[in-house]
C-alpha positions as CSV (number, residue, x, y, z in Angstrom):
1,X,49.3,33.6,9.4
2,X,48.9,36.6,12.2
3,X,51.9,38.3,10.8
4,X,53.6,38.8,13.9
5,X,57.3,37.6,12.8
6,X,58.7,40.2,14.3
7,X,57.4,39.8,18.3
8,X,59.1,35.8,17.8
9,X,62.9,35.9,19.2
10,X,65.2,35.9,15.7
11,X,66.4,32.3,16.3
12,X,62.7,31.3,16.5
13,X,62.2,33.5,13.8
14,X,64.5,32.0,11.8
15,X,63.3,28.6,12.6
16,X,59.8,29.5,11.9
17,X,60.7,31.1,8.1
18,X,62.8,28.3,7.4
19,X,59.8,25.6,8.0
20,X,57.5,27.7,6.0
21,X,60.1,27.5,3.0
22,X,60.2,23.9,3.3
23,X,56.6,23.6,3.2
24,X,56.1,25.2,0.5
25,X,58.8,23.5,-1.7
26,X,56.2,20.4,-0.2
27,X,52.9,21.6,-1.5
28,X,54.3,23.4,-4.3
29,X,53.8,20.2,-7.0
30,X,49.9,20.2,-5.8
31,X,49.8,16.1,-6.0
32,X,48.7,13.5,-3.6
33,X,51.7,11.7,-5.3
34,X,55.1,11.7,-3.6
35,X,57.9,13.3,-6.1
36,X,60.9,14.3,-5.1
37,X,61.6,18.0,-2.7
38,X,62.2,20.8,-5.5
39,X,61.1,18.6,-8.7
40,X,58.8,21.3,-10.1
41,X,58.0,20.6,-13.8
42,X,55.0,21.7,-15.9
43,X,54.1,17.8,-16.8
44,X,53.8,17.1,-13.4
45,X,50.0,19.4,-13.2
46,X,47.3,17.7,-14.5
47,X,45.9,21.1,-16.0
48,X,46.9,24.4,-16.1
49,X,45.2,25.8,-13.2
50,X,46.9,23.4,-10.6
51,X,50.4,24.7,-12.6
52,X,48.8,28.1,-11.5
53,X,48.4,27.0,-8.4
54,X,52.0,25.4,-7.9
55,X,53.4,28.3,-9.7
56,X,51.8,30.8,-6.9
57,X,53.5,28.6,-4.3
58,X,56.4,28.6,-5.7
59,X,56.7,32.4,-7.0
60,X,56.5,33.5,-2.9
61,X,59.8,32.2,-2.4
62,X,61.5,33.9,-5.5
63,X,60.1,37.5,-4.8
64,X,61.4,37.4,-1.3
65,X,64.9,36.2,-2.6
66,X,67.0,38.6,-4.8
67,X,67.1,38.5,-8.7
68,X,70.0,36.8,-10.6
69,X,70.6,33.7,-8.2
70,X,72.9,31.1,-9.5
71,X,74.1,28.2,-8.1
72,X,77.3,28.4,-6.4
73,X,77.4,26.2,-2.9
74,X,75.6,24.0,-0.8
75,X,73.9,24.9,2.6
76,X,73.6,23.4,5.9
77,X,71.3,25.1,8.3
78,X,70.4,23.7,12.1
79,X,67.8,25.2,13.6
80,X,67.8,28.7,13.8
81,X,71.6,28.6,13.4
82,X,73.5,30.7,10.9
83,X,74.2,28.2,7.6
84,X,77.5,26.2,7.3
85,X,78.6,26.4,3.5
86,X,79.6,23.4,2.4
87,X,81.5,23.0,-1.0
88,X,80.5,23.7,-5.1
89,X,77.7,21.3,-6.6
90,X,74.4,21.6,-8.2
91,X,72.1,20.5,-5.4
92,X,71.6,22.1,-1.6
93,X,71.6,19.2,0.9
94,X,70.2,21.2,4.2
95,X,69.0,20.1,7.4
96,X,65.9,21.9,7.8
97,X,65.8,23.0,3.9
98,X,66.3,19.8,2.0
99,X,66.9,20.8,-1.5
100,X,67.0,17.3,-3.6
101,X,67.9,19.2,-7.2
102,X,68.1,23.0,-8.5
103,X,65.8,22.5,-11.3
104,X,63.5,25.2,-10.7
105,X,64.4,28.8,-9.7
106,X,61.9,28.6,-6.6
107,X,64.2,25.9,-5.6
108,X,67.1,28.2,-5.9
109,X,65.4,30.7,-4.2
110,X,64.5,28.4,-1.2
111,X,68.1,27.5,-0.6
112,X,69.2,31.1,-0.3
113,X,66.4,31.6,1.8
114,X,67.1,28.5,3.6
115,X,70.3,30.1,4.5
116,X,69.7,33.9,4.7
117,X,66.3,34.6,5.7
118,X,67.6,36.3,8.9
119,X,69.5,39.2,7.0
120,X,67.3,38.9,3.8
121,X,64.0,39.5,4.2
122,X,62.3,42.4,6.0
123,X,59.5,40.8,8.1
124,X,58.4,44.2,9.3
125,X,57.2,45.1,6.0
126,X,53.4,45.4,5.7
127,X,53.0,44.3,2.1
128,X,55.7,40.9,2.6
129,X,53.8,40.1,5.9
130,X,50.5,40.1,4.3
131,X,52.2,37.5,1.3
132,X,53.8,35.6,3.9
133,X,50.5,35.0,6.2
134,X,48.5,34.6,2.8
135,X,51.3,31.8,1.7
136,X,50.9,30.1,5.2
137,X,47.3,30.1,4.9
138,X,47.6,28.5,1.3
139,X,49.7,26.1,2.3
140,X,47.3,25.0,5.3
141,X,44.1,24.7,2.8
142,X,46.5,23.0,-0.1
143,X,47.7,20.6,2.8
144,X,43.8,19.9,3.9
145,X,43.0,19.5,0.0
146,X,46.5,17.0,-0.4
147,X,45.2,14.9,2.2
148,X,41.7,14.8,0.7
149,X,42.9,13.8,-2.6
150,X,45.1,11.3,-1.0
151,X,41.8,9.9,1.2
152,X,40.4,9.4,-2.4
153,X,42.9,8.3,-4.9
154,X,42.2,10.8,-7.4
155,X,42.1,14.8,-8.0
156,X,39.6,16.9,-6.8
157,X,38.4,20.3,-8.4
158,X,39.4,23.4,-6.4
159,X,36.5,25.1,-4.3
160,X,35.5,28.6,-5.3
161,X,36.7,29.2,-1.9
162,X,40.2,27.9,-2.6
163,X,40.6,29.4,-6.2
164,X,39.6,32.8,-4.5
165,X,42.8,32.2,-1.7
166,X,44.8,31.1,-4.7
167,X,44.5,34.6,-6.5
168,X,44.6,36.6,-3.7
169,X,48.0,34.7,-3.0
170,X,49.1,36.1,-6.9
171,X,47.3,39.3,-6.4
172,X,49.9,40.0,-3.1
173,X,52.5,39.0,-4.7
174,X,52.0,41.1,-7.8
175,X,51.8,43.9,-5.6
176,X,55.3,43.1,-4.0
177,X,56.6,42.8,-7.5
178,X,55.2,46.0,-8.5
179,X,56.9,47.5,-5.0
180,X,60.3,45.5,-6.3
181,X,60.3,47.3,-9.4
182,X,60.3,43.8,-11.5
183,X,58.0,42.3,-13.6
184,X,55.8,38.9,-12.0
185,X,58.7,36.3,-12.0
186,X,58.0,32.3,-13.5
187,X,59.1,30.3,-10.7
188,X,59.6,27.2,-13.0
189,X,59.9,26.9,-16.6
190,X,55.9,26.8,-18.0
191,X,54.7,28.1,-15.1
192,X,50.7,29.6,-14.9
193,X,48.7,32.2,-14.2
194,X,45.1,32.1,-12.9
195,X,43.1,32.5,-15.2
196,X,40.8,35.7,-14.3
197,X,37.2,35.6,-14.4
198,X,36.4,39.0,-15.8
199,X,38.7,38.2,-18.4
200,X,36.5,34.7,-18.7
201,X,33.3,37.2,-18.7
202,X,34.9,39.8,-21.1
203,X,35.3,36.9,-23.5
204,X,31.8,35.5,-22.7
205,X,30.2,39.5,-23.6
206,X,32.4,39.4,-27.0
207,X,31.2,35.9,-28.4
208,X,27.6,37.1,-27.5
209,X,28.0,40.5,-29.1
210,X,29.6,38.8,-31.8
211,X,26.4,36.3,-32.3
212,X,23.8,39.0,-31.9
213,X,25.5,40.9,-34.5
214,X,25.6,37.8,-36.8
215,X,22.0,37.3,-36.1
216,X,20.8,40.7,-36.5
217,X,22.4,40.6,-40.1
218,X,21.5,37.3,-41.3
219,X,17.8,38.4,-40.1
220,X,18.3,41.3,-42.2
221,X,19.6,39.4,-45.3
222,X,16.1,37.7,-45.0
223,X,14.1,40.1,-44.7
224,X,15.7,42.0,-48.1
């Protein structure tokens, strides 16, 4: 969350990125329910602003991987250690990424990270250490708000105060994006957006104009 990747040794580095991709493959489905690492589905969110919220978990890990990822091994990474391929399937089994199935391209994306980050992605850069310490703050809250739910037995609304982290989350990574070149990728199929309140308030100032209007002519029908 400080953004200080690059003062950490690279092996610590390393270790540190990795843990950070596998807790956000973690908090990514947005349940107190256990489901399996990397099942990210649009039937699993309740509504579509926890889908927006999973989805801006999620979309962190495909911006800081490259475009056009396909499967083609698995990966075995210890510690801080360079990966170990490890033959052709459709799943990454890895020892500090543990990949369960490639159904989402954030999952994808975590398993080339899983593997590369040391080489991949450019930790010194302002705009990808303000996503990355934004991401590791919204995973600490999302945890906090997990274990709540889970204390409960039931979902619980999103504070204004964790909807606002939530955007700013999309709003950095819409900036990287932008930097990239490349539209806002969907980390899963159906993922979200938030759902922006002046767009809520634009609609809100239409429907009134619109009433007033009708008002003002049906008073004037009257009148004639």
């Amino acid at each position: 969350m400080r953004g200080d990747w690059m003062k950490l040794d690279p092996k610590s580095r390393v270790r540190q990125f990795r843990a950070l991709v596998l807790l956000s493959l973690r908090i990514a489905p947005i349940s107190y329910r256990e489901f399996e690492l990397g099942d990210l589905r649009p039937e699993l969110y309740s509504d579509d602003e926890r889908n927006a919220a999973g989805a801006a978990i999620a979309r962190t890990l495909v911006l800081l991987s490259p475009s056009g990822l396909r499967a083609v091994s698995d990966a075995q990474t210890d510690e801080g250690n360079p990966a170990v391929a490890t033959g052709v399937t459709d799943t990454g089994v890895v020892v500090t990424v543990v990949v369960v199935a490639l159904a989402a391209l954030c999952t994808l994306a975590a398993v080339f990270l899983g593997a590369h980050a040391a080489v991949r992605v450019n930790f010194d850069d302002e705009i990808t250490k303000r996503l990355l310490s934004t991401q590791a703050f919204a995973i600490q809250v999302l945890t906090l708000h997990i274990e709540r739910e889970r204390a409960v037995g039931h979902e619980l609304a999103f504070s204004n105060e964790e909807r606002s982290l939530l955007m700013q989350l999309e709003d950095d990574q819409k900036r990287l994006a932008t930097m990239q070149g490349r539209p806002l990728p969907s980390p899963f199929e159906g993922a979200k957006e938030f759902a922006r309140e002046t767009a809520r308030a634009a609609t809100s100032m239409t429907t009134l104009a619109l009433v007033l209007v009708g008002a003002y002519f049906l008073l004037k029908q009257r009148r004639s």
